[in-house]
C-alpha positions in Angstrom: 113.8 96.9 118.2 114.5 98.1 122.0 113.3 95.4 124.4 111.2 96.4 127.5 113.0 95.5 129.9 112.7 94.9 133.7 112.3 98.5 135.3 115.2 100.8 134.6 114.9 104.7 134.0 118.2 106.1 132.6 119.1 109.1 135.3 120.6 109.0 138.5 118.0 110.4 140.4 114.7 109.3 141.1 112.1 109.1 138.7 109.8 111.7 138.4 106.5 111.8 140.3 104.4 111.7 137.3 105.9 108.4 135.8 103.5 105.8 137.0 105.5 102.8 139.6 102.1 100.4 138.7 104.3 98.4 136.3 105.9 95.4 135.8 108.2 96.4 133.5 109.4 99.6 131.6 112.5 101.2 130.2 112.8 105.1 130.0 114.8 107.9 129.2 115.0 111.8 131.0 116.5 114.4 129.0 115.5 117.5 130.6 112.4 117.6 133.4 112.5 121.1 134.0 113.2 122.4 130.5 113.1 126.3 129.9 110.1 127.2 127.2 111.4 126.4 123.7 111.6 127.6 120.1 112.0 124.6 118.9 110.4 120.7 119.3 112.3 119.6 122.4 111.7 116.1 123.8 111.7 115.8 127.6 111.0 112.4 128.4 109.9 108.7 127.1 110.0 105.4 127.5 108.4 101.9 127.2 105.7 100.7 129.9 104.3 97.1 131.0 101.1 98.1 133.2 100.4 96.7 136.7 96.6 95.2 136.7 96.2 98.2 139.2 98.1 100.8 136.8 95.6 103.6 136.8 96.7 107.2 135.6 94.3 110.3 136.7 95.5 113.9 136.3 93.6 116.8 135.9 96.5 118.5 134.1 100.1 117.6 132.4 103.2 120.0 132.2 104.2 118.6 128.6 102.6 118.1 125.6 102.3 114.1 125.2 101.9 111.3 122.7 100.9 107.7 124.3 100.5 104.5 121.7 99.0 101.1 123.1 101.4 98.4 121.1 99.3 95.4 122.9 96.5 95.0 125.6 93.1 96.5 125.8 91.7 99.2 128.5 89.7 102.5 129.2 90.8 106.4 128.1 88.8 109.4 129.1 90.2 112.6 127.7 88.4 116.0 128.7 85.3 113.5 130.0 85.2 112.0 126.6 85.7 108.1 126.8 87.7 106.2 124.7 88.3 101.9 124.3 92.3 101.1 124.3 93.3 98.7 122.0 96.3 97.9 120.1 97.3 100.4 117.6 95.0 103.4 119.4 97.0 106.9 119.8 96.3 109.6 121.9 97.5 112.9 123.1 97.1 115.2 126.2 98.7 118.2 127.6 98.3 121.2 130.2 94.6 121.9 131.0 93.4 118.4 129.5 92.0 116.2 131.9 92.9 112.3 131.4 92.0 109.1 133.4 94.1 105.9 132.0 93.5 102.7 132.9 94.2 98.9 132.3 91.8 96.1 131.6 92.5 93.4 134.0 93.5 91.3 131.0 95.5 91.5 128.6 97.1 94.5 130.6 98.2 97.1 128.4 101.9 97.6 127.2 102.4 101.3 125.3 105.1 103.7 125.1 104.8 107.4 125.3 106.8 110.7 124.5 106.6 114.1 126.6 107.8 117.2 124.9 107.4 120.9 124.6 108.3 123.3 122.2 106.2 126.3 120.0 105.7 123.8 117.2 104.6 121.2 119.4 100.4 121.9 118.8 100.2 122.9 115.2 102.8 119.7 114.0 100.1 118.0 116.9 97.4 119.5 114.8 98.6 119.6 110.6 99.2 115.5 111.7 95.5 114.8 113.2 96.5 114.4 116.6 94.6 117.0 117.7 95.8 117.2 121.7 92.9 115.5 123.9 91.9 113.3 120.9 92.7 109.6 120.3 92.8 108.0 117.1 93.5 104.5 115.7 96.5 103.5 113.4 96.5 101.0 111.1 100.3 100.2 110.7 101.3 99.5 114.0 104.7 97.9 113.5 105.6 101.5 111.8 104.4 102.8 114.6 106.3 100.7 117.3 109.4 101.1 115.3 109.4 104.7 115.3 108.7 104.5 119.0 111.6 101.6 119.3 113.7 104.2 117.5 113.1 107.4 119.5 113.8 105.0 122.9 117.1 103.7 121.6 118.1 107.3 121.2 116.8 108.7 124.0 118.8 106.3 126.0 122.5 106.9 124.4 124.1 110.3 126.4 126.2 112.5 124.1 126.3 116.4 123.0 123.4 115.0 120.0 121.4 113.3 121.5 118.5 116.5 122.6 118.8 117.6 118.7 118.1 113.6 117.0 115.5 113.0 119.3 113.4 115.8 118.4 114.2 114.5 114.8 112.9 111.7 115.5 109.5 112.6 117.4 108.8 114.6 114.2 109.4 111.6 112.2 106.9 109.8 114.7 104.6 112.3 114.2 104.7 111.9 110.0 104.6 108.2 110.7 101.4 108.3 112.9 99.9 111.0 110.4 100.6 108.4 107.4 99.1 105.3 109.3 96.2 106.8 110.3 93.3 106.9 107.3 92.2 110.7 107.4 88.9 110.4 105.3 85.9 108.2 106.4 83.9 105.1 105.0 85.4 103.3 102.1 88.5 105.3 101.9 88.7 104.3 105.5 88.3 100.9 104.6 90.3 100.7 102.0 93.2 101.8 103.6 92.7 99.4 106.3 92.7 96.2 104.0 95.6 97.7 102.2 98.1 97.8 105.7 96.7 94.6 106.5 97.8 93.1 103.2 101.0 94.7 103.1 101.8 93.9 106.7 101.3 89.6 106.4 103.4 90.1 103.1 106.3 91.7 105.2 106.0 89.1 107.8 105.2 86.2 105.1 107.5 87.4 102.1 110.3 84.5 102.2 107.8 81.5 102.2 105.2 83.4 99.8 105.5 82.4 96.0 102.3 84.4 94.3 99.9 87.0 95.0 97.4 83.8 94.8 98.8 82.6 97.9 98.0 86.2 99.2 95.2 86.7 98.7 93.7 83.6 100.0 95.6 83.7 103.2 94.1 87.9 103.8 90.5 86.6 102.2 91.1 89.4 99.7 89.7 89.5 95.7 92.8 89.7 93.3 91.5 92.5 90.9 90.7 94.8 94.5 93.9 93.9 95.8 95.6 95.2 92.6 93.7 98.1 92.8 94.4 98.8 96.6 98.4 98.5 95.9 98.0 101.0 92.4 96.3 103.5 94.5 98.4 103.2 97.8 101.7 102.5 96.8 101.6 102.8 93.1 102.9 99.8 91.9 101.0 96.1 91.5 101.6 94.0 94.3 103.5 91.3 92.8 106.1 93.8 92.4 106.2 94.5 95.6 106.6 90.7 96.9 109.5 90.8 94.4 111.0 93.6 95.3 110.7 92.5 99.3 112.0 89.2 98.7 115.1 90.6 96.4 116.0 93.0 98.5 116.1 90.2 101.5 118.0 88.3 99.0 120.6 91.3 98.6 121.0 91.8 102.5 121.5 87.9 102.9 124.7 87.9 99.7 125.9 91.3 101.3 126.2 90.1 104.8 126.5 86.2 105.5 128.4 85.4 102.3 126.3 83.0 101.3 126.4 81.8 97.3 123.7 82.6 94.9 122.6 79.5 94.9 122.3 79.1 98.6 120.0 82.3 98.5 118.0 80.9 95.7 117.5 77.5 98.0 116.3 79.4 100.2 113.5 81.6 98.8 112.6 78.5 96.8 113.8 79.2 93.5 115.5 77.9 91.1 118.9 80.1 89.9 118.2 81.1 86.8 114.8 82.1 87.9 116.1 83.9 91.1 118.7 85.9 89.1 116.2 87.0 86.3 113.8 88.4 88.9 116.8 89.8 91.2 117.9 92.0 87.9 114.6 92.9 87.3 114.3 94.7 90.8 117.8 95.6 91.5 119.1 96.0 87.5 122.5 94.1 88.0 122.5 90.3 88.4 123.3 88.7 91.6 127.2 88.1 90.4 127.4 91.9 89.2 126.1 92.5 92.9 128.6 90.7 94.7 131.5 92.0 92.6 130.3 95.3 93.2 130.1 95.1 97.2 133.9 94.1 96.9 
């Protein structure tokens, strides 16, 4: 994950006047700030922002097409007079002709990144995604989210003859992942996909020290059968198996990379040997020895 960092734009000129100097700390990246209309998705700019308590954006139009995500912080959006609550996880877009006013709450002052680009695909991929442009929506999977932004910043700041072509790769990837994170039918579906993320977020964060779905389902204040039923229908597969297959697949990383023994690896996810190499075949379908024999 790229750090923001103390304020540093990678170009050697000045920054351009519509990146905001209310901050505390940022890290961007320029490509191209007077780009030539394009054929093709073309990223111009990005970055990584830390707002000032006196950061206040208000523009009546924007030359780019652009994608803003709040990773922390709370404050006010209005977007063609329509007003909006910032949180963590909320997404908007603007562009040319769409007014926008963004502000900070005093605190927690708002960190989000954002991403300028043009291109002819630029509104209907804005559009078959539900990011209609001067809309804002809320995600539910926010660490996807951040890590696609996280992503598209790390490559945005390396300089070779590639760089232009993977970062419009990877803005449509952000796109998808937005698209995927945020619940596109209302109500119960809506619900339903909310309690799902949540779930399968404190799993990913939780997955060494957690033994059973029990544990699980106590800690998210969730009813087993539901849960089941919320992991069949989302991911299509119980989630037991997926707290296996998380906690194998740590397991393979950790005998791949440090070297440790099988049983060291065991210690640590709390399992017995023979236990930890009956699951490990089970998800992987070659015990840990066959494993480590293979990788050399």
């Amino acid at each position: 994950m790229c750090r923001i960092r103390r304020v540093s734009d990678a170009t050697s000129t000045q920054p351009p006047e519509f990146v905001s100097k209310q901050v505390t700390a940022a890290s961007r990246f320029y490509l191209n700030l007077k780009p030539r209309p394009a054929r093709r998705l073309t990223v111009v700019c990005g970055g990584s922002e830390v707002c000032a308590a006196d950061y206040l954006i208000d523009r009546t139009t924007f030359p780019f097409w652009s994608i803003e995500f709040v990773a922390a912080g709370s404050g006010e959006l209005s977007l063609a007079g329509k007003r909006h609550s910032l949180r963590a996880g909320t997404v908007f877009t603007y562009g040319p002709r769409i007014p926008h006013t963004i502000r900070t709450a005093a605190a927690p002052q708002l960190v989000k990144y954002f991403v300028d680009f043009i291109g002819l695909p630029s509104v209907p991929l804005l559009r078959a995604s539900g990011l209609k442009p001067g809309s804002a929506l809320q995600v539910t999977a926010l660490g996807d989210v951040r890590n696609a932004f996280d992503t598209l910043l790390r490559l945005g700041l390396q300089h070779d003859s590639r760089t232009e072509r993977t970062c419009a790769l990877q803005l449509e990837l952000l796109i998808n992942t937005i698209a995927r994170s945020h619940p596109t039918t209302a109500g119960s579906d809506h619900r339903a996909r909310g309690t799902f993320e949540r779930v399968r977020e404190y799993i990913d964060n939780h997955f060494v020290r957690l033994f059973s779905i029990e544990e699980v389902t106590r800690a998210c204040h969730v009813d087993g059968s539901h849960l089941s039923r919320l992991f069949r229908r989302f991911l299509s597969e119980p989630p037991l198996r997926y707290l296996q297959r998380r906690r194998m697949q740590w397991a393979a990383d950790r005998l791949q990379e440090s070297g440790c023994l099988v049983r060291q690896v065991a210690d640590e996810l709390a399992m017995d040997p023979f236990h930890f190499s009956r699951t490990f075949k089970r998800v992987h379908g070659v015990s840990p020895m066959a494993f480590l024999r293979t990788r050399g």
